[in-house]
N, C-alpha and C positions, 0 to 999 in steps of 0.2 A: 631473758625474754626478748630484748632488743636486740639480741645476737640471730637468737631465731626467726624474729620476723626479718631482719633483716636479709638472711639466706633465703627465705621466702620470694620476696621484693623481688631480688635478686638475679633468682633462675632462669627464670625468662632470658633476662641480660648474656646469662651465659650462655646459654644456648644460640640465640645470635649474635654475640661474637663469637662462638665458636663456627658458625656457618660463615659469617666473612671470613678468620682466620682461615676458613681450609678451601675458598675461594681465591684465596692471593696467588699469585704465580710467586714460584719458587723466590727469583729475584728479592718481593718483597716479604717474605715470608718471616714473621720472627722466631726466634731462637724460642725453646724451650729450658729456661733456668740459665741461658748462657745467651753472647750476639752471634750471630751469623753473620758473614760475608755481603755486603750489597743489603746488611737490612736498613729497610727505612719504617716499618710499625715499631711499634711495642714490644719487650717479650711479651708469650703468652700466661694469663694469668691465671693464679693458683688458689689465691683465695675469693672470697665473694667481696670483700673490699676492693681490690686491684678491679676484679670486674669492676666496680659500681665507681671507678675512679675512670678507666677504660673507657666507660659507656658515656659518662659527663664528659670527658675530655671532646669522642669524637661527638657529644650533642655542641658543644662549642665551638668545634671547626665550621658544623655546617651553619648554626646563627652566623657566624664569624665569615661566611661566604656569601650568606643569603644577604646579610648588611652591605657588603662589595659590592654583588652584583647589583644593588639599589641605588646606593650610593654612584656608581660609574654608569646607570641607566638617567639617574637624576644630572650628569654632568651633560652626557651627550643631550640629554631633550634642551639643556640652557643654551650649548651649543647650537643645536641648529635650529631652535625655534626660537630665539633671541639675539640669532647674529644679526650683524647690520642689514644684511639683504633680506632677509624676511622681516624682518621686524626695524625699519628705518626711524623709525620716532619712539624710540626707549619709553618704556612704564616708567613714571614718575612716583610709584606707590614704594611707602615707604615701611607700612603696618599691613599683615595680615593673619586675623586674632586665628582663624582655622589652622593656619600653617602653627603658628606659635605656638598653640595650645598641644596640638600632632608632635611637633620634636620635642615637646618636655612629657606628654605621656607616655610616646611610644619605647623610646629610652629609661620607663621608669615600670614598663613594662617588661620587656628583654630583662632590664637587673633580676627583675623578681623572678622570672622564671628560668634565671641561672643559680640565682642565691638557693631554691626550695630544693633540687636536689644536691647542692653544694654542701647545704647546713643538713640533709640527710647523711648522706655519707660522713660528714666531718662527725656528727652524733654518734654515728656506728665507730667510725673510728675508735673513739675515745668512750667508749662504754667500756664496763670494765667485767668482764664475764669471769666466771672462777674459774682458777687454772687448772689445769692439768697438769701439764709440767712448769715447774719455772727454772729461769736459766737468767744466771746474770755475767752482762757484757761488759768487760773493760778495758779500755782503748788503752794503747800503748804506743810509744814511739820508738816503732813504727810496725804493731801488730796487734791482736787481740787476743784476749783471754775469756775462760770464759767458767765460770763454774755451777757445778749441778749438783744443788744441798739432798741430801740425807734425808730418802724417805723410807723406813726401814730401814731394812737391807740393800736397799739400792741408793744410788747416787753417793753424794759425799764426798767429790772428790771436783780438781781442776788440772786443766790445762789449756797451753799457748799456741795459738794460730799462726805460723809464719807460713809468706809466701814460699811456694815450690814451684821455683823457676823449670825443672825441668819437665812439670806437667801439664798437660792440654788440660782445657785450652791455658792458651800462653796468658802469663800473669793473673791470672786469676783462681788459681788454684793453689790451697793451703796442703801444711804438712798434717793437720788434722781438722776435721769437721765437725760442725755443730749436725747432731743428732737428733732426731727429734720424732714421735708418733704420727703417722698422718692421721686426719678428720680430729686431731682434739688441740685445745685451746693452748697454746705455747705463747707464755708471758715472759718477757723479756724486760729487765731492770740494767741498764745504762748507766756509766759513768765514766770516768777517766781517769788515768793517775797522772795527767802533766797536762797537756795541749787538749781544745778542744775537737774532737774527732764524728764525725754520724757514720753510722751502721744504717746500711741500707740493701735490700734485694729488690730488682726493679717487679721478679715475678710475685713476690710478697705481699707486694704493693704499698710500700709504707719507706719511710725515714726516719729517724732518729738520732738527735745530737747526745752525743758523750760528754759530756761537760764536768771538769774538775771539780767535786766538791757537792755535786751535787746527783741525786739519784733520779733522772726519767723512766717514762714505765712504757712499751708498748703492749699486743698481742697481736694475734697470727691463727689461723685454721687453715692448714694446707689438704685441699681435697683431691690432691693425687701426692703418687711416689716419684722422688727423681730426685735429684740434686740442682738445687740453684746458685749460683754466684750473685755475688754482687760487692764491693767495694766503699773503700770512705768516700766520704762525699763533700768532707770539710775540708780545705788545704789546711794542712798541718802539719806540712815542713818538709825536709828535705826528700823522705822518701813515702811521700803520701802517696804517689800512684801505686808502691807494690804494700799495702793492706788491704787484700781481697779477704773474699767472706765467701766462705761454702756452707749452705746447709742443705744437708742430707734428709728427704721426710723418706720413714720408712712403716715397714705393718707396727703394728704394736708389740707381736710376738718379737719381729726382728729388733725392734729398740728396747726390750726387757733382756734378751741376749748381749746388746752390747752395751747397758749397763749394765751389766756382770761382769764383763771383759773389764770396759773400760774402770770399773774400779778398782783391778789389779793394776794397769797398765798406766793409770795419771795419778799424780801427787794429790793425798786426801786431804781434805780443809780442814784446818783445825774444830775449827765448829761448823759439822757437817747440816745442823740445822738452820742457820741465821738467816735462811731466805724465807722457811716453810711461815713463820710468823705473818709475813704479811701478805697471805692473799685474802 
């Protein structure tokens, strides 16, 4: 229920970022699931969290200017309505309860109405909607694994993500991708066998640390098809920059067809069930 109102909430947001995104001149244009050359936004976002992270970021640039430009309109008026030449015999006032009162409410205003959609979003976040697929992540030094339990006939089976140096874009492309249905809820469970590592795609809109020993949870609705990149985001040793991360959203038909493939083609889990237990 809080998955759907919050796509609700939401749409609007996307729709006007998507009318700035497709007003930007090329120069600043973001990459879709990958960077571009000269970019300076965002990638563009895929799910209704990223949007709703998107939207709060740039409502914080503009508080975050409007404060400047005040702040540097309050320097100059000290400046030149308090310099020596206008103003030759200084205020000797040392209290003034209207001012005082003004910096400690207006400040405790601005928080609050960064914190309400802050703690929205962080809510949506961390809601835990029931899965549709689950897929669990294990960081490695220095790549990722990834496996997808046994539902039926399908799934049941893993395998290991390394960097593919000879494919565009450069470093960020694996020898295999993560898979997945567009518009349904893909839960991902987190861990590590050594160092600590985070799994992250910037079009996603989300992060997550890999942590030895222990199991973290995200989720995900990607509402178009494409391929995204993204990379660790923990230094974790020598060769952390080449652990990039591909996932592919595809139709539903098209990911029932390559789970069928892919469970000839990767090594099956011994217990093809041990993920289905916990949603």
């Amino acid at each position: 229920m809080r998955t759907t109102q919050a796509q609700h909430r939401s749409s609007w947001g996307i729709a006007a970022l998507g009318a700035l995104l497709g007003s930007s001149s090329s120069a600043l244009a973001a990459g879709i699931g990958q960077p571009e050359p000269w970019q300076m936004s965002r990638q563009v976002p895929v799910t209704t969290e990223a949007v709703d992270i998107h939207l709060f970021e740039n409502g914080l640039h503009w508080i975050a200017f409007a404060i400047s430009v005040f702040v540097l309109a309050l320097i100059l008026y000290c400046i030149f309505k308090f310099s020596e030449k206008a103003n030759p015999t200084p205020s000797r006032t040392t209290h003034n309860t209207a001012i005082e009162v003004a910096w400690t409410i207006i400040p405790v205003l601005i928080l609050v109405a960064v914190a309400i959609p802050s703690f929205r979003t962080l809510r949506t976040q961390l809601s835990d909607p029931k899965a549709d697929v689950m897929v669990k992540v294990i960081g490695h030094a220095w790549y990722w694994s990834y496996e997808y339990p046994a539902e039926g006939d399908k799934g049941g089976f893993t395998f290991d993500a390394n960097i593919d140096e000879e494919q565009q874009p450069k470093l960020l492309q694996t020898d295999n991708e993560v898979v997945v249905p567009v518009n349904k809820v893909v839960k991902l469970q987190m861990t590590s066998a050594d160092v600590i590592h985070s799994w992250g795609v910037p079009s996603l809109g989300f992060t997550i640390d890999a942590i030895p020993g222990r199991l973290n949870q995200a989720w995900f609705r990607a509402d178009r098809e494409g391929t995204f990149h993204g990379q660790c985001r923990e230094l974790c040793g020598a060769r952390h920059a080449y652990m990039p991360i591909v996932v592919r959203v595809v139709s539903e038909q098209a990911y029932a067809d390559w789970l069928t493939e892919a469970k000839t083609k990767y090594a099956a889990i011994d217990n093809g069930a041990r993920l289905a237990d916990v949603r």
